[in-house]
C-alpha positions in Angstrom: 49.6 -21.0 -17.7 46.7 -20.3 -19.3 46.2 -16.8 -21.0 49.8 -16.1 -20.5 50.6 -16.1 -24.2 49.3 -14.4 -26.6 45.3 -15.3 -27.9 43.3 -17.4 -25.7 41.2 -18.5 -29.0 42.3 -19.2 -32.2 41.6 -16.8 -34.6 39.9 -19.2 -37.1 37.1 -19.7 -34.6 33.9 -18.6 -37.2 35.1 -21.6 -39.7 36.3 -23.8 -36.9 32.6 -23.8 -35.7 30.8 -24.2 -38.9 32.9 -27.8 -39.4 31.9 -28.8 -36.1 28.5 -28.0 -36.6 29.2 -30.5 -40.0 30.7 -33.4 -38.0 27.6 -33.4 -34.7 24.7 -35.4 -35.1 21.5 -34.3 -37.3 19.2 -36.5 -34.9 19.4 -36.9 -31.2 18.1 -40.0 -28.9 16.1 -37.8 -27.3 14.0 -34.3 -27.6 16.2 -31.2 -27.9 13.0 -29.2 -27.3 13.0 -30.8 -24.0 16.6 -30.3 -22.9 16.1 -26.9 -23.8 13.8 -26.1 -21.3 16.8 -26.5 -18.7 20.3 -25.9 -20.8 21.3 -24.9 -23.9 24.5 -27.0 -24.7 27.4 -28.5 -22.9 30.8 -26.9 -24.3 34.4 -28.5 -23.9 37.2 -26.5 -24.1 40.8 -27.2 -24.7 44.2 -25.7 -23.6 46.0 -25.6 -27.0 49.7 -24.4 -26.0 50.5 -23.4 -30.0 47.1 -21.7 -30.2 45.2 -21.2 -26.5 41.5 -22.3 -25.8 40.0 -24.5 -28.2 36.5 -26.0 -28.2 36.7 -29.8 -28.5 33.3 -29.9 -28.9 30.0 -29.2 -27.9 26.8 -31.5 -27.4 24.2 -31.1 -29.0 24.8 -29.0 -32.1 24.4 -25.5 -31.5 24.4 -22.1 -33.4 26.4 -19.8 -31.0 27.4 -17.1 -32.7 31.3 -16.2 -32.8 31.4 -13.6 -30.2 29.3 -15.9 -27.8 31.8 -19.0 -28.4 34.7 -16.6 -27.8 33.4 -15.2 -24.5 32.7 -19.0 -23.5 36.1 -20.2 -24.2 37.6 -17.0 -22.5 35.4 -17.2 -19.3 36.3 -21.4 -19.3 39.5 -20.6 -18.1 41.0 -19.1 -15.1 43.6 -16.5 -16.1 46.6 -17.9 -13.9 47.3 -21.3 -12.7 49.7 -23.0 -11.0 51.4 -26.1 -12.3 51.6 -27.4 -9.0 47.5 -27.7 -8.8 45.9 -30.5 -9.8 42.4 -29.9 -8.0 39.5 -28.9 -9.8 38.1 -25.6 -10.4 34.6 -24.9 -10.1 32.6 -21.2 -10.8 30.4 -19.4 -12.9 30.1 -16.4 -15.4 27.1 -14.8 -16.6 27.2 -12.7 -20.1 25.2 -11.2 -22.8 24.4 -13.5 -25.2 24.2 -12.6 -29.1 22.9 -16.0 -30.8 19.8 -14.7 -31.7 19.1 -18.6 -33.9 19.7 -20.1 -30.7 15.8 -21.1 -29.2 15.0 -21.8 -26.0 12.8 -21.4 -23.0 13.4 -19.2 -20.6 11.5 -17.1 -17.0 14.3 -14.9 -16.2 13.6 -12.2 -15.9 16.0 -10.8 -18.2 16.5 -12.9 -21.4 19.0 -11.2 -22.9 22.0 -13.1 -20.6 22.9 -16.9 -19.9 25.0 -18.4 -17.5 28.1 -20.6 -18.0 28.9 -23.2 -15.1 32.6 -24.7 -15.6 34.5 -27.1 -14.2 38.3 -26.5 -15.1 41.3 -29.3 -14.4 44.9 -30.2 -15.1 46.8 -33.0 -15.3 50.1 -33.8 -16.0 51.1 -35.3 -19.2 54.6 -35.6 -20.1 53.7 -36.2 -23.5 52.5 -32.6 -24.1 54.5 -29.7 -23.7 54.5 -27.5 -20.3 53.9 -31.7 -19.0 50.6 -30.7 -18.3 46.9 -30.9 -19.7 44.6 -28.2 -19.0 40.6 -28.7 -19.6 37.4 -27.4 -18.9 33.8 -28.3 -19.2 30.8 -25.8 -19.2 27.1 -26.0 -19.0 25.6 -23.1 -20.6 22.2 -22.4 -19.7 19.5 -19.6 -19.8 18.7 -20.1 -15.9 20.8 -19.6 -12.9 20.7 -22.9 -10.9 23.8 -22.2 -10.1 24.0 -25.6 -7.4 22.3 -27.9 -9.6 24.0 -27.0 -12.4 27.7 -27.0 -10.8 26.8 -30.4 -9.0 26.1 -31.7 -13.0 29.5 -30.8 -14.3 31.0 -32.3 -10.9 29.1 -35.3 -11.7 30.3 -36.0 -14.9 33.7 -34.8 -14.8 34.5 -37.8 -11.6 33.0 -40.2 -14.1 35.4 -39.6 -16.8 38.4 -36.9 -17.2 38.1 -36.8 -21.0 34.6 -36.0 -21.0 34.2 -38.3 -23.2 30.4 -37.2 -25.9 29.5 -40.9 -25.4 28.6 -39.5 -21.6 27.7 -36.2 -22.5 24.9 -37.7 -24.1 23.4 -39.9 -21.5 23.6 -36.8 -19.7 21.3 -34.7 -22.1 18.7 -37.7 -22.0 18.8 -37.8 -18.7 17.9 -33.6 -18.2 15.7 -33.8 -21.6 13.4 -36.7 -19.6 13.3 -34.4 -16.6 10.0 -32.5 -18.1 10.0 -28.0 -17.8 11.5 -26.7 -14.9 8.4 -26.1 -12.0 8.5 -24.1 -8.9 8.1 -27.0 -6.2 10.4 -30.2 -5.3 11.2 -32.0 -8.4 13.2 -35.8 -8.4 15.1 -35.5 -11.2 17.5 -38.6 -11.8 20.9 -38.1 -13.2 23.5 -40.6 -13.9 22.8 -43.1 -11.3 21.8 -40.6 -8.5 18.5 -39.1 -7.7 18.2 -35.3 -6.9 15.4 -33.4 -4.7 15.4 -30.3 -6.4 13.7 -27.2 -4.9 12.6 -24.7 -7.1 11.9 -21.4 -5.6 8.8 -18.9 -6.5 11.3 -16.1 -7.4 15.3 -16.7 -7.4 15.4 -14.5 -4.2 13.4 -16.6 -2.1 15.8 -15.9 1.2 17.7 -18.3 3.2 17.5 -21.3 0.3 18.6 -24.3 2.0 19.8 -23.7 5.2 17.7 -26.9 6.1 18.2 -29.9 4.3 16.3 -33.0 5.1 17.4 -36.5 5.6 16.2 -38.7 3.1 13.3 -41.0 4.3 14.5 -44.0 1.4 16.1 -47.2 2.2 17.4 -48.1 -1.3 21.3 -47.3 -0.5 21.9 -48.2 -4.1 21.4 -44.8 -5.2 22.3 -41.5 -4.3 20.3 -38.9 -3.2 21.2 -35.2 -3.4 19.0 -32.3 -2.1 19.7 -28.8 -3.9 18.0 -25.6 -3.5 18.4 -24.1 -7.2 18.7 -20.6 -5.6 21.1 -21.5 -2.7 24.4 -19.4 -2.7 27.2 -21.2 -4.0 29.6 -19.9 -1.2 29.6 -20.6 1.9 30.5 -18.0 4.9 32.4 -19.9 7.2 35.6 -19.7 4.2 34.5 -16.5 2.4 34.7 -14.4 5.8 38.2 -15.3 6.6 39.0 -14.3 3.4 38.1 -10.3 4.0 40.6 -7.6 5.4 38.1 -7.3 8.5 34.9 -9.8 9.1 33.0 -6.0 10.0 33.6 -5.0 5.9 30.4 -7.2 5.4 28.0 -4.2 6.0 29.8 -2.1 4.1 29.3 -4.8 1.7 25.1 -5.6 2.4 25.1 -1.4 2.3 26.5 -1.6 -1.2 24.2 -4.5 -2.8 21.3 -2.6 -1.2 22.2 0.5 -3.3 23.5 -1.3 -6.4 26.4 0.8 -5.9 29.5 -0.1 -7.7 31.8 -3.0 -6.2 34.3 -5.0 -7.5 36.1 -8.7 -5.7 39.0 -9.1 -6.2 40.5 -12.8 -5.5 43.0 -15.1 -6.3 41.2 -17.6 -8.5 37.6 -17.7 -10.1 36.0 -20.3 -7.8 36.8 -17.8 -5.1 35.6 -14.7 -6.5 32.3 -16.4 -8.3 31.2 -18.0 -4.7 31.6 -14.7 -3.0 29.6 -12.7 -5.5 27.1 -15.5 -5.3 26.8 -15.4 -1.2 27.1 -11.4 -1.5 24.0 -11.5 -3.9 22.0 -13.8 -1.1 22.9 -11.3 2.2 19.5 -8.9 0.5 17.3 -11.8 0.7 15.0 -10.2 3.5 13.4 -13.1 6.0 9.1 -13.4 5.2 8.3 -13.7 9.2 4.7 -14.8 7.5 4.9 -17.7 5.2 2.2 -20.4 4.6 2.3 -23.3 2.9 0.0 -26.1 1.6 -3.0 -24.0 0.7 -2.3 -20.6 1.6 1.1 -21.1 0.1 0.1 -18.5 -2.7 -0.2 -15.7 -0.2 2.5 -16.1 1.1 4.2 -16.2 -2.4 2.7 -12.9 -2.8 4.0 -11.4 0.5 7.4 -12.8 0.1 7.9 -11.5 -2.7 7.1 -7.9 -1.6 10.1 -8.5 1.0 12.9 -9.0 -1.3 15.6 -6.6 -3.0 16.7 -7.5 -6.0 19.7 -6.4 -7.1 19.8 -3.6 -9.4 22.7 -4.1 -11.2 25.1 -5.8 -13.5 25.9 -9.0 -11.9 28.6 -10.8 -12.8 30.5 -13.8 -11.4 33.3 -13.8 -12.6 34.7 -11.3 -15.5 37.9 -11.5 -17.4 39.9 -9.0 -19.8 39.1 -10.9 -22.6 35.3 -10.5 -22.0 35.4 -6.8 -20.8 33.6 -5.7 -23.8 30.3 -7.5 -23.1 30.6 -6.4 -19.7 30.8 -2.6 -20.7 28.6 -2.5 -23.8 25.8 0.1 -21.7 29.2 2.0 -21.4 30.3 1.9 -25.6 26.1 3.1 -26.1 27.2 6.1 -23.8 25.4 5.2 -20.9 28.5 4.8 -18.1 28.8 2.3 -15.7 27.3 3.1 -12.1 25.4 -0.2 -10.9 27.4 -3.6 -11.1 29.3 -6.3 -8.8 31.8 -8.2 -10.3 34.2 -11.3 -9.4 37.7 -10.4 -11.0 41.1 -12.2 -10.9 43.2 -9.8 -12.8 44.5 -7.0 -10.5 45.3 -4.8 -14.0 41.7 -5.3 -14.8 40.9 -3.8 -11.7 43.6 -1.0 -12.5 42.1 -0.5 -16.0 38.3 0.1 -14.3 39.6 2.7 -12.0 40.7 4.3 -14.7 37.6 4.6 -17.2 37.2 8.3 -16.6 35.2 10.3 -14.0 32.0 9.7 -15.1 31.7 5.9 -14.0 31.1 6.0 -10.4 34.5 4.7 -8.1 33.9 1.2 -7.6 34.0 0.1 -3.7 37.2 -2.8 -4.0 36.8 -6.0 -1.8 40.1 -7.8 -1.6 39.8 -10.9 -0.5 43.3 -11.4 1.0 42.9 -13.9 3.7 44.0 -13.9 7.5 47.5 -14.9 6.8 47.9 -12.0 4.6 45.9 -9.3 6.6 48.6 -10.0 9.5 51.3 -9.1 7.4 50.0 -6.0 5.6 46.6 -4.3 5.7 45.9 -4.2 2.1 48.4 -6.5 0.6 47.2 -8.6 -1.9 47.5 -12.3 -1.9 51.3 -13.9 -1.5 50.7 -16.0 -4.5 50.9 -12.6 -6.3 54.5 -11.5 -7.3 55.8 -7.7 -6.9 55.7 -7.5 -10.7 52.6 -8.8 -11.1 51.2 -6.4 -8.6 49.1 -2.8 -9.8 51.3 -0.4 -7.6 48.2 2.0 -6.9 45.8 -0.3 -4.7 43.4 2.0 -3.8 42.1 2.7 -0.2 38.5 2.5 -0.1 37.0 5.0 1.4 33.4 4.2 1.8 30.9 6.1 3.7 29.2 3.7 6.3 25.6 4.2 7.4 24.2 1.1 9.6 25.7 0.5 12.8 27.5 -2.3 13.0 26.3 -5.3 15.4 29.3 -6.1 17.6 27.7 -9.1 19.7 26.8 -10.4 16.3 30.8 -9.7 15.4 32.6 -11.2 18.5 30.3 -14.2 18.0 31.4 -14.7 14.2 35.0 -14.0 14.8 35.2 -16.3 17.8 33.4 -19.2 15.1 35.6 -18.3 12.2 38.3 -19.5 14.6 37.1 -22.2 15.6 39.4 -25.3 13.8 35.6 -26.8 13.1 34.9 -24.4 11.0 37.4 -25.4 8.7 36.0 -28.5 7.9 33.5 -26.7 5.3 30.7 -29.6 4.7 30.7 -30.5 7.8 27.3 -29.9 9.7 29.0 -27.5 12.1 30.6 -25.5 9.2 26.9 -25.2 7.7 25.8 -24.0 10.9 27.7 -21.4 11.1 27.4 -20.1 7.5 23.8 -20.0 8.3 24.2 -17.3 11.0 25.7 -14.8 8.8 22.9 -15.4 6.3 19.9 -15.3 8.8 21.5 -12.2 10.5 21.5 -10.4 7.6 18.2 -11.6 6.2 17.2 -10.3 9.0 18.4 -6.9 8.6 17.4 -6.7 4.9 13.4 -7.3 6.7 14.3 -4.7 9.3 15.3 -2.0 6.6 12.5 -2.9 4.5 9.9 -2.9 6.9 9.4 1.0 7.0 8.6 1.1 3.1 6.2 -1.7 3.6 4.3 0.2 5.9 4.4 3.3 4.4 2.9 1.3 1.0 0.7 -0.3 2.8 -1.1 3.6 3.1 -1.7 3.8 -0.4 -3.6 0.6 -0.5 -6.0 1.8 2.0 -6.5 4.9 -0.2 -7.1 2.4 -3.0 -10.6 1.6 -4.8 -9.2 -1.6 -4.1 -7.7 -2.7 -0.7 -5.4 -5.9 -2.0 -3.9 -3.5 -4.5 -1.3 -0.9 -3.9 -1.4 2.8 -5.6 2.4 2.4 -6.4 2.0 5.5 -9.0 0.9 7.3 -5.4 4.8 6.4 -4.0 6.3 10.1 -2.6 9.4 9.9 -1.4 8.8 13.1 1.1 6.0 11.4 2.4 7.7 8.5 2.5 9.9 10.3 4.4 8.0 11.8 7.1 6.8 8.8 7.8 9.8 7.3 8.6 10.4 10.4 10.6 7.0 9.7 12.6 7.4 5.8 12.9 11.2 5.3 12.8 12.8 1.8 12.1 14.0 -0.9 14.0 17.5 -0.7 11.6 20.3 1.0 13.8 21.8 3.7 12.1 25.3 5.6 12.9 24.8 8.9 15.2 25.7 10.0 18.6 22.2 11.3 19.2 18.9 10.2 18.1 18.8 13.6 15.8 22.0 12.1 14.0 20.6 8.8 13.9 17.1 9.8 12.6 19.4 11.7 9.9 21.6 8.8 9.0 18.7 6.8 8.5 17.0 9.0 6.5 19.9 9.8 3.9 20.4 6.2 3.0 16.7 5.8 2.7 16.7 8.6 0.3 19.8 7.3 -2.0 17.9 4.3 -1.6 14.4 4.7 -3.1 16.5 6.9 -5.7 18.3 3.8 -6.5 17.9 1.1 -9.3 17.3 -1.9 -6.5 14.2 0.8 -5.2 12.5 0.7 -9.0 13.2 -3.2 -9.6 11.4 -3.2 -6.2 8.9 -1.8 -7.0 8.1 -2.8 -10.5 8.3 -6.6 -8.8 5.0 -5.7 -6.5 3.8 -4.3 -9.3 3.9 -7.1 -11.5 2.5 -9.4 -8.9 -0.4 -7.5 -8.3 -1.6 -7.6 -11.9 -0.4 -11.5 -12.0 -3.4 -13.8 -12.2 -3.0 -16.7 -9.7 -4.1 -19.0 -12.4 0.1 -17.8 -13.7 1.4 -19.3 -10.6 -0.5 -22.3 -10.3 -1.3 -23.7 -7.1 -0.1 -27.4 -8.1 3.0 -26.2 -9.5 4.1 -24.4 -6.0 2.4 -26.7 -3.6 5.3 -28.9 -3.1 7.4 -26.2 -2.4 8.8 -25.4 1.0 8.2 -29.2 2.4 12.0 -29.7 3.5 12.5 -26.2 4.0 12.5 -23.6 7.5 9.5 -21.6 8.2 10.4 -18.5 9.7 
């Protein structure tokens, strides 16, 4: 299995690189500068049994530097298999990067990680030893479309195993004729099918393709695919029945709002990538005002003062190998306190518990499935030997602040059982997943709406109206007037004194948070953005096949 022995990447990596810079083309049929606007290079990595994960090679010619490659090739892989598994693997990583010589363009809103979207597979091979083959293609990029990216990789892999460069290549033409990413809907052809790709205002535009139109074409010669660039890449009705207890999720949405600390644990990396991914999307507050066409650009604006990004060190899916990227802030001195990540490795877990006091306890999700929950309450999954198994699992004991919504509870438990629900693409199964999302978009606009208000104060007090005196922002005053207004978010308490108390503690360790600043500096940033940097003909196809709520 891969990462079972020894190094996962030979050790010769530096020179290995330089000749395979050598042997890849000087010239391409088409503009790098282009392609670059979307990706920065498509990596394929071997299972080498003698010496571990090997880069076949990469398309087009790229300057990663060693420690990038490495963390590639390590992420690439899941850290166990099974022999007896010859389905595909799909998930995502994000990292640091350090290839300063690599150019390319990029709106995140923090340039200083890509993303790494793989697609692993085995096959047996009597001819090689362990009688299996074990590959994996990535798409590196500098954006997070997570969906259109992993539907790329799916595409080409069902054309050819191999992955042979030959299609690589008509690949990269095809995304280097696409023309810049642009917020709107964009048909983008790829390999014989057409896409309808939505590209949001902000990556936390909230419930992202929950709606997806039927095409109006006739031409059944092609394909058509419609993907919503910041739709999660899990979906709730298999994720839930994963949990120790379907009610864990707002322990969970409590968490993300805070930034605080929380690792997943799962069984594979398709598993623990989706759920970070949906986990991400349950702070996506509904916009209950929302034009489009010509007043699309105030809405953009008022959206965007109803979502939460998330604070923190986000990460997919993390291995051992690539721990020390993960915890450079920590090496600088500055420890840990603000991340969700997607793990495999329960002594990875074991060895984070253990970094020392000052790193804040992480909150653990294990995501066990039903089968397992029956048999014991925090047992890990089956698959999972005795020996393989950390023997101090810790308990969680988190301190819960929003009441939970038992109507909303029975309903979801009673769906999860439902045998329909099973059939995940199925339009039922999409309906359902889209309840858990809108409840919980819902409740993100709920908790939000007292800080809104309270903002909205120190506009009026403003020279002028539109703009808001963030600088002004007290949190006592803040404070009492959440004590004079109250919010529509039900807190825990047995009276309405406890309640009011509740509420106002995790408003306070929220607006003392690193999701509260992020916030904040987003309204910010809007308000001093000219409109002529959003563009009305950039956003005005946006939102045509997509709910207004």
């Amino acid at each position: 299995m891969a990462g079972e022995n020894g190094s996962l990447v030979s050790s010769d990596i530096s020179s290995y690189t330089a000749a395979l810079y050598a042997n890849e083309l000087k010239e391409y049929p088409f503009s790098l500068d282009a392609l670059r606007k979307w990706m920065i290079a498509f990596v394929v990595c071997d299972f080498n049994v003698d010496i571990g994960v090997e880069v076949e090679y990469m398309f087009p010619s790229t300057n990663f530097s060693p420690t990038d490659l490495q963390t590639i090739c390590f992420s690439s892989f899941p850290e166990r298999t099974s022999s007896d598994t010859t389905e595909d693997s799909a998930f995502h990583f994000r990292f640091r990067h350090s290839s300063p010589y690599v150019s390319c363009q990029t709106t995140n809103e923090d340039p200083a990680y890509w993303y790494g979207f793989c697609l692993f597979r085995q096959q047996r091979d009597t001819a090689v030893k362990r009688n299996y083959r074990q590959k994996s293609l990535v798409l590196v990029s500098q954006h997070d479309y997570a969906p259109l990216f992993a539907y790329l990789i799916k595409t080409i892999s069902l054309l050819d195993f191999e992955v042979s460069p030959t299609l690589i290549e008509s690949a990269c033409s095809n995304i280097a004729a696409w023309g810049p990413p642009e917020v709107g809907l964009q048909e983008l052809p790829f390999l014989g099918s057409l896409l309808d790709v939505h590209i949001p205002p902000h990556p936390a535009f909230p419930l992202q393709g929950l709606v997806t139109a039927t095409p109006s074409r006739t031409d059944i010669r092609v394909e058509y695919k419609e993907i919503h660039t910041s739709e999660p890449i899990g979906s709730w009705t298999r994720l839930a029945n994963l949990l120790n207890s379907i009610s864990e999720l707002y322990i969970i949405f409590e968490r993300v709002l805070l930034s605080d600390p929380m690792v997943v644990l799962a069984d594979d990396p398709t598993t623990c990538s989706e759920f970070v991914s949906a986990v991400v999307d349950l702070v996506r507050p509904v916009s209950f005002r929302l034009w489009f066409g010509c007043q699309l650009l105030y809405g953009y604006r008022r959206l965007m003062c109803k979502q939460i990004p998330f604070g923190g060190d986000c990460r997919p899916y993390l291995t051992m190998q690539s721990v020390l990227d993960f915890s450079l802030n920590a090496h600088e001195g500055i420890p840990l306190r603000h991340y969700l990540i997607g793990i495999t490795n329960p002594f990875f877990l074991k060895r984070l518990l253990s970094n020392g006091k000052e790193n804040k306890t992480p909150y653990v999700v294990y995501l066990a499935g039903p089968e397992v929950k029956r048999k014991h309450h925090l047992h890990f999954y089956s698959s999972i030997t005795e020996r393989d198994h950390p023997n101090n699992m810790i308990v969680n004991d988190a301190k819960a602040f929003i009441e939970k919504d038992h109507e909303f509870l029975r309903v979801l438990e009673n769906q999860l059982k439902d045998p329909r629900t099973t059939r995940e693409h199925s339009n039922y199964a999409g309906l359902r997943a889209s309840g858990t999302r809108r409840h919980f978009a819902h409740l993100a606009a709920m908790f939000l709406a007292p800080l809104n208000r309270y903002l909205a104060t120190l506009a009026s007090k403003s020279s002028d109206s539109n703009i808001i005196d963030i600088a002004g922002f007290s949190e006592g005053d803040f404070l009492a007037s959440l004590s004079k207004h109250g919010c529509s978010v039900q807190f825990k308490g047995k009276t309405g004194y406890h309640r009011h108390r509740t509420a106002e503690a995790f408003y306070r360790k929220f607006c003392r948070s690193p999701s509260f600043f992020r916030w904040l500096e987003m309204k910010m940033r809007l308000q001093q953005e000219p409109l002529e940097v959003i563009g009305t003909s950039s956003v005005s196809g946006y939102g045509e096949k997509t709910e207004q709520d």
